[in-house]
C-alpha positions in Angstrom: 50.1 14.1 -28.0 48.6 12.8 -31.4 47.0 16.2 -33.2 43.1 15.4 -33.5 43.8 18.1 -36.5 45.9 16.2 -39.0 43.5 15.8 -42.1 40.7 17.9 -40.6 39.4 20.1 -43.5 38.0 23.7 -43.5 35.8 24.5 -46.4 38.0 27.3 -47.1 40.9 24.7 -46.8 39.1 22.7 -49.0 38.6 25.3 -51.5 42.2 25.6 -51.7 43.3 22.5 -52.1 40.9 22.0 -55.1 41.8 24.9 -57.0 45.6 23.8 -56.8 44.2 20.1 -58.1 45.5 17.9 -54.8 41.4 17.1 -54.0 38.7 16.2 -56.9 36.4 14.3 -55.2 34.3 14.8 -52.3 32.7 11.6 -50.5 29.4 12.6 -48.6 27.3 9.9 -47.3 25.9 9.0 -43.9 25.5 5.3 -42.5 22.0 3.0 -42.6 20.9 0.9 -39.9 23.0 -1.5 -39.8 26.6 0.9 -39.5 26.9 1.2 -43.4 28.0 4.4 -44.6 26.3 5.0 -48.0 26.1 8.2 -50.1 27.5 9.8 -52.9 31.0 10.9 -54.6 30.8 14.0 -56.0 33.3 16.0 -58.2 35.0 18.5 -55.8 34.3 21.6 -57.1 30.1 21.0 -57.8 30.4 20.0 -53.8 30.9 23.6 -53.2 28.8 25.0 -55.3 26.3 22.8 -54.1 27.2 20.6 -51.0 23.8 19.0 -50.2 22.8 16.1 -51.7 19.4 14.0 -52.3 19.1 10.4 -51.5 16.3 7.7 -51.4 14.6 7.4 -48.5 14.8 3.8 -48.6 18.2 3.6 -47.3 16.6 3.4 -44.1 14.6 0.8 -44.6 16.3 -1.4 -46.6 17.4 -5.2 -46.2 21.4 -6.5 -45.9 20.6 -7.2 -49.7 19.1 -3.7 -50.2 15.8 -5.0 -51.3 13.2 -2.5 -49.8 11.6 -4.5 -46.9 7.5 -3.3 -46.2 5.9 -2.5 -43.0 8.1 0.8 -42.0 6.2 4.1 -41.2 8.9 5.9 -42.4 9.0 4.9 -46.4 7.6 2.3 -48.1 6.2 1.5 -51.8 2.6 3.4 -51.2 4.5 6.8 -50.2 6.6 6.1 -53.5 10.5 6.1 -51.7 10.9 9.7 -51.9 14.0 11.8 -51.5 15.4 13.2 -48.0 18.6 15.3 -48.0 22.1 14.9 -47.0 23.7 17.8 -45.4 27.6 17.5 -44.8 28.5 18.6 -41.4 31.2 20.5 -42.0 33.4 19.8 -38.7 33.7 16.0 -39.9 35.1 17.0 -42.8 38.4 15.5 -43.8 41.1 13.6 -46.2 40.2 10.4 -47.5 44.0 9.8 -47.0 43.8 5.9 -48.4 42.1 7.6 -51.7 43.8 10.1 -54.3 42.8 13.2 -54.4 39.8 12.4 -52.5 38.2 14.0 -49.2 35.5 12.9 -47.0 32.6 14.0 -45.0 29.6 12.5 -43.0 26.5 14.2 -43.1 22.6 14.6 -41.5 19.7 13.1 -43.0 16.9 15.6 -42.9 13.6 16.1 -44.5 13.7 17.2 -48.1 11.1 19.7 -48.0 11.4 20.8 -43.9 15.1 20.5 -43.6 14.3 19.0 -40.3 16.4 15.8 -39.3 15.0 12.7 -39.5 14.5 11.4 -36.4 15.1 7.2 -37.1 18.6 8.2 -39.0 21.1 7.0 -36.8 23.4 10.3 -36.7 20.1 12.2 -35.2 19.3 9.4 -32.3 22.7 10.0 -30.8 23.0 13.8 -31.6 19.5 14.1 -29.7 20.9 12.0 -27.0 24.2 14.3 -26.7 21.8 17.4 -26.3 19.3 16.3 -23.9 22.7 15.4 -21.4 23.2 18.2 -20.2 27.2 17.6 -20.4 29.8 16.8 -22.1 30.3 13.3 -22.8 33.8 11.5 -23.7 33.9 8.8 -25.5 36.4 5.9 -26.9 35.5 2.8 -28.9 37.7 0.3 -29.4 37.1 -1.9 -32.2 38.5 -5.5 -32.8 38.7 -7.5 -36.5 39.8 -10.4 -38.2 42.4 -10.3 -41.3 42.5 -12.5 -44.1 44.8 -13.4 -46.6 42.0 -13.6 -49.5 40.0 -10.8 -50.9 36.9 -10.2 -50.8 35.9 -11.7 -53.9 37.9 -14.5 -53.5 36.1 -14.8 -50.4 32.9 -14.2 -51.6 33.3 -17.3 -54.2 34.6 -19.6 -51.5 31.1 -18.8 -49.7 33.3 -17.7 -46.8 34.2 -20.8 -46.1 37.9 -21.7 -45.8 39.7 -18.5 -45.6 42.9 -18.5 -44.5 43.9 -16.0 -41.5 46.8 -13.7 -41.5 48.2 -15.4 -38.2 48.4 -19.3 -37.7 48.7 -18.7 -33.7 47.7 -16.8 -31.5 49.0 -13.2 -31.3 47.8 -11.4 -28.4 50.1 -8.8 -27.8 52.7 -11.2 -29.6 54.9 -8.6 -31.7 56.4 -11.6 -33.7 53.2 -12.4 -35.4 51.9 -9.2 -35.2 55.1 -7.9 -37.5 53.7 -10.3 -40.4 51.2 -8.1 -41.1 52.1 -4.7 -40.6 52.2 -4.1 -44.3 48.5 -3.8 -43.6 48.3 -2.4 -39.5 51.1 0.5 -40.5 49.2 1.7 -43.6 46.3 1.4 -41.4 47.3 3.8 -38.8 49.0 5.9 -41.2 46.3 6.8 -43.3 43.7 6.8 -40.2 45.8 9.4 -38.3 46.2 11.2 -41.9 42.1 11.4 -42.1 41.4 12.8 -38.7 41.1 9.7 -36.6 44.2 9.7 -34.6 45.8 6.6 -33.5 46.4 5.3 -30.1 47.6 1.5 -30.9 47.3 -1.6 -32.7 48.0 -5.2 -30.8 47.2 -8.8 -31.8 44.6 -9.8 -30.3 43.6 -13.6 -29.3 42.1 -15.1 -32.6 44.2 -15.9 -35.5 44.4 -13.0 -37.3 42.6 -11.1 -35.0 43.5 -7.2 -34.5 42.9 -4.2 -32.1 43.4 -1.2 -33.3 42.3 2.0 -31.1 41.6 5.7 -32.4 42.0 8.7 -29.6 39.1 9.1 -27.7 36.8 12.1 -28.2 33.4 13.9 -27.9 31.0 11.0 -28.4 29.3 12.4 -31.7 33.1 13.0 -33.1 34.1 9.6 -31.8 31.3 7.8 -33.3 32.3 9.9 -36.6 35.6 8.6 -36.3 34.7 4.9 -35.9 32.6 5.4 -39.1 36.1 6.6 -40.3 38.7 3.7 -39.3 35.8 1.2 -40.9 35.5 2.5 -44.5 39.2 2.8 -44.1 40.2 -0.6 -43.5 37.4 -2.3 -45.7 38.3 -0.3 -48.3 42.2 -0.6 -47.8 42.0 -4.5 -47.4 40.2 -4.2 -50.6 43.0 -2.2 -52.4 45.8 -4.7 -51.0 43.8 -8.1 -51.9 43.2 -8.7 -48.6 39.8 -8.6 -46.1 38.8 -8.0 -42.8 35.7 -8.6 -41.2 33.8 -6.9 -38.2 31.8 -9.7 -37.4 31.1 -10.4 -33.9 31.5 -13.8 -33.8 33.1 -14.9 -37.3 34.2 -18.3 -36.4 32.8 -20.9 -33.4 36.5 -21.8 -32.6 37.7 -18.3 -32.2 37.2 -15.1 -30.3 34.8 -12.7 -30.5 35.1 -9.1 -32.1 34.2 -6.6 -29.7 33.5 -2.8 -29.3 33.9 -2.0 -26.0 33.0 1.2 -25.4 34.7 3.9 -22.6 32.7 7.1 -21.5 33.2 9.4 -19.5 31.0 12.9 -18.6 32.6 16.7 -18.1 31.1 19.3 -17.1 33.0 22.7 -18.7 36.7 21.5 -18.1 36.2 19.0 -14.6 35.2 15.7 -14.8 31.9 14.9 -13.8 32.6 11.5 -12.4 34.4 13.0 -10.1 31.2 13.4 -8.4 30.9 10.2 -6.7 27.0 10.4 -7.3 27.1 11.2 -10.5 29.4 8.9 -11.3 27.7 6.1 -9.4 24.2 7.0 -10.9 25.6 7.2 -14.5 26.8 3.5 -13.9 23.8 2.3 -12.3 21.3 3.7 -15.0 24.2 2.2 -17.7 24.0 -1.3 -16.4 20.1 -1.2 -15.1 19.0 -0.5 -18.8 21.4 -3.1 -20.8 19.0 -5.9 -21.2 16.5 -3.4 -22.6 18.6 -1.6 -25.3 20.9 -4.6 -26.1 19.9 -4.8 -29.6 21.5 -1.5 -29.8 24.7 -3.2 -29.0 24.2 -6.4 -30.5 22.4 -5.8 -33.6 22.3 -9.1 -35.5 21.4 -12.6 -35.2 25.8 -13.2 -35.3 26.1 -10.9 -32.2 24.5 -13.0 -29.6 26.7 -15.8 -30.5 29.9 -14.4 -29.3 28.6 -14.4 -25.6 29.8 -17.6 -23.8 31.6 -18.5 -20.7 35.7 -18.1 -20.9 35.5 -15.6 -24.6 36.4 -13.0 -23.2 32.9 -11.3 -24.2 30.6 -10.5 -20.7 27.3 -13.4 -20.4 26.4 -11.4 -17.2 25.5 -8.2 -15.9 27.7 -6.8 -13.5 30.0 -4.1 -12.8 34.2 -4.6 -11.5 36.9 -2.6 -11.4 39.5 -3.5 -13.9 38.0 -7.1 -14.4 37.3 -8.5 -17.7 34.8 -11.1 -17.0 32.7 -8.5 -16.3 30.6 -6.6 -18.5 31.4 -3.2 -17.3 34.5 -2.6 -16.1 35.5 0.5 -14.6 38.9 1.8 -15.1 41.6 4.6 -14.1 41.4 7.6 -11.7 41.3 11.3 -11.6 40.4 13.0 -14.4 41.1 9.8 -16.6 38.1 7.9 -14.2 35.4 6.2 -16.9 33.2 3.4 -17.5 33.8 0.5 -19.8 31.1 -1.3 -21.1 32.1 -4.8 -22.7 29.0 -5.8 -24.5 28.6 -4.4 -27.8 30.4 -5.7 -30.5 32.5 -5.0 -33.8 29.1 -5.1 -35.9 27.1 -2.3 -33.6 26.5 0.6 -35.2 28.5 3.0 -33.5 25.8 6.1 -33.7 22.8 3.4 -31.9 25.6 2.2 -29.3 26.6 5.4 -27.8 23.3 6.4 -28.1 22.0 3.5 -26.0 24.8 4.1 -23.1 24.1 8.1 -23.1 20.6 7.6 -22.6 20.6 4.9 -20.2 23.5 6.5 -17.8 21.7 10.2 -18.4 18.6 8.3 -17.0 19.9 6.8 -14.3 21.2 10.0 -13.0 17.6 11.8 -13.8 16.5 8.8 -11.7 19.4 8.2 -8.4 19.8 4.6 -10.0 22.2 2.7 -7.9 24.1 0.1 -9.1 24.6 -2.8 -7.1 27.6 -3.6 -5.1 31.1 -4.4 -7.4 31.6 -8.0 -8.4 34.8 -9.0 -7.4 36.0 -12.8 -8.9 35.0 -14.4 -12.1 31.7 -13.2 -13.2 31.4 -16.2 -15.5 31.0 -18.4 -12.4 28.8 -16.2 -10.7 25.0 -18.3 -11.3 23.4 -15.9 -9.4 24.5 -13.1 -11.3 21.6 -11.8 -14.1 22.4 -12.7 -18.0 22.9 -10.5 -21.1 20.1 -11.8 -23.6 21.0 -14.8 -25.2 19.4 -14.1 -29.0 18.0 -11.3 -30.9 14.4 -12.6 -30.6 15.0 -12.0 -26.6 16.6 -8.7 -26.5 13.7 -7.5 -29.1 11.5 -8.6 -26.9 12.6 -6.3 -24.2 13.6 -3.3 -26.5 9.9 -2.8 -28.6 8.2 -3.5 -24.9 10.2 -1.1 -23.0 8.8 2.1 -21.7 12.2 3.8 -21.5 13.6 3.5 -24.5 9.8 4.6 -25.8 10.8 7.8 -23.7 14.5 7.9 -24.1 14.4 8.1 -28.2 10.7 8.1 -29.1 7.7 6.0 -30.3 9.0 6.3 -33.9 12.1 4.9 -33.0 11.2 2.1 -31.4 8.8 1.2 -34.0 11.4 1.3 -36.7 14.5 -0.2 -34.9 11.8 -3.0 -33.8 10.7 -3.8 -37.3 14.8 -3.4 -38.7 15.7 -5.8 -35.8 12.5 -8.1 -36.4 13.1 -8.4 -40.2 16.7 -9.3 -39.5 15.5 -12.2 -37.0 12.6 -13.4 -39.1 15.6 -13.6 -42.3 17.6 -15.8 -40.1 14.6 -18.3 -39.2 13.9 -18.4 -42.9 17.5 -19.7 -43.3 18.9 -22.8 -43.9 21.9 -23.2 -42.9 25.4 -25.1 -43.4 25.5 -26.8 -40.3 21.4 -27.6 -40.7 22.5 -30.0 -44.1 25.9 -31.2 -42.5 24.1 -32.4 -39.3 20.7 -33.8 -41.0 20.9 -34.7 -44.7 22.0 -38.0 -44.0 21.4 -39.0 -40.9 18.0 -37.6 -40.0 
């Protein structure tokens, strides 16, 4: 079994490994909206004289571009973009194995003067989630990319256009191809296992140059930690190598998807919970009954509703299976390993508002004896009578600022800000215009 404890710091370890100069640089930071993790490095030894750290406020509120965008509650030019403090949690603290000398740890956003979280910060949503359960909740994500040969500032001058893949043909599960470009994949799971994320696999996956790689499951806020992890990892070891990835959801029209499907599971002390057939039938029914609601939770951006068609291997309708991947949960194993996949978030969620979303929905529809309808069996992409995930942003905001349970399940505040993030990001895409707007009109309109 992999050790969850490989890389996992102490402060006291920490400590240690400063004095003897192996560590001199300590990354704290936390992630925005949209999944980034931003912060600060700080020298080693200040960290532990002084571990907290103040940020502006506006990292909440800001744009793709980081231009402050107006209209939020929480900061905005009249309240003058104050400060709020990071505080490092001290269990996710860890190696920055792909770094020298450098160690790593996520932290909580809180009010600078009350020291009270902040309640729109992503971290806080799910941690407030977690504690209202009740139980203990398992969780896996498993994240899917795409590799390319150029780097990211080659990539950046080419417009994105033109890249070339790491694979020229399909790899899924194809170890031929998938050798090519384990220079990258190995060093990968090397240094993810070496910072605390342990590995479970990497495959090929059905794009060109498309990847899988999946982290050990754990306790969801952990979990989410790690996912946090593997990203910054492989962004920033692509970068080092001259290479990118990208967790788009849909980077390509011609090719596959990236996904996060997510797995969860409930304990209660050391048994499973889903092995109470209620339970585990009203954790699934409140999951599934409460997608179309929080689905800009799992499909943040206007680029995630586009990897949702018929035969891509991403769900288009709402229904439950066992072990069937047309569907968009799919419910898999037995015993104590028994626990809920849902296919419909993708690579570009953030992980904190995704598990959040699932935790809250499946927590509700126990509270509330959901049952879920009977299992699909067959191809769920046939199935015309079956109800659709939302087909854009502007639809799926729709349902999450007008819905009454996600007003109770995170709060008024939270709704109001997510809504506005989400509704900014919509109203930047209609202001667009676009590559395929000039190619089909210039001329010949």
């Amino acid at each position: 079994m992999a050790r969850a404890d490989i890389g996992m710091l102490t402060r006291e370890a920490l400590a240690r490994e400063v004095r003897a100069g192996h560590i001199d640089t300590v990354l704290l930071g936390f992630t925005d909206p949209y999944g980034r993790f931003v912060g600060k490095r700080l020298d080693a030894e200040f960290f532990l004289e002084q571990p907290d750290i103040h940020a502006c406020d506006y990292l909440l509120t800001v744009d793709m571009e980081m231009v402050p965008v107006p209209g939020y509650a929480f900061a905005d030019w009249e309240k003058g973009y104050g400060d709020v403090l990071v505080t490092p949690d001290w269990e996710t603290l860890r190696r920055a194995s792909w770094l020298p000398k450098t160690a790593m740890v996520i932290g909580d956003v809180r009010e600078a003067k009350t020291r009270t979280l902040v309640s729109v910060a992503p971290r806080t949503i799910l941690r407030r989630q977690i504690e209202r359960a009740g139980y203990r909740i398992m969780a896996a994500s498993e994240l899917e990319y795409y590799l390319f040969q150029n780097s990211y500032r080659d990539a950046a001058g080419r417009q994105y256009r033109g890249l070339e893949p790491a694979g020229w043909y399909r790899q899924d599960y194809h170890a031929l191809q998938g050798a090519r470009e384990e220079s990258f994949q190995a060093a990968a799971r090397r240094y993810l296992r070496q910072s605390g994320a342990p590995v479970e696999n990497a495959k090929g996956e059905w794009g060109l140059g498309q990847h899988e790689l999946n982290i050990r499951y754990a306790d969801a806020l952990a979990m989410a930690d790690r996912h946090v992890v593997y990203k910054q990892c492989l962004k920033e070891l692509a970068d080092q190598m001259g290479i990118s990835v990208t967790f788009m959801a849909k980077y390509a029209a011609d090719q596959a998807g990236s996904s996060c499907h997510i797995h969860m599971s409930l304990w209660n002390k050391n048994r499973p919970g889903f092995a109470d057939e209620k339970i585990f039938r009203w954790f699934l029914g409140g999951w599934l009954a409460h997608a179309p609601e929080v689905m800009v939770l799992y499909a943040p951006t206007v680029n995630s509703y586009k990897r949702y068609r018929s035969g891509s291997w991403a769900p288009t309708r709402l229904a439950w299976s066992y072990d069937n991947r047309t569907a968009g949960f799919r419910v898999v194993g037995e015993g104590r390993s028994l626990r809920i996949e849902c296919r419909i978030p993708g690579a570009d969620c953030n992980p904190y508002l995704a598990h959040a979303a699932a935790i809250a929905s499946g927590m509700d529809g126990i509270a509330r004896k959901i049952d879920p309808p009977a299992a699909f069996e067959g191809d769920t992409y046939a199935a015309q009578k079956l109800p659709q995930v939302p087909r854009t942003l502007r639809d799926a905001l729709a349902l999450f600022e007008n819905s009454s349970f996600a007003r109770q399940a995170f709060g008024v505040d939270v709704v109001a800000h997510y809504s506005h993030f989400f509704r900014t990001e919509q109203e930047a895409y209609d202001e667009a215009v676009t590559d395929w707007e000039r190619q089909r009109y210039f001329e010949r309109i």
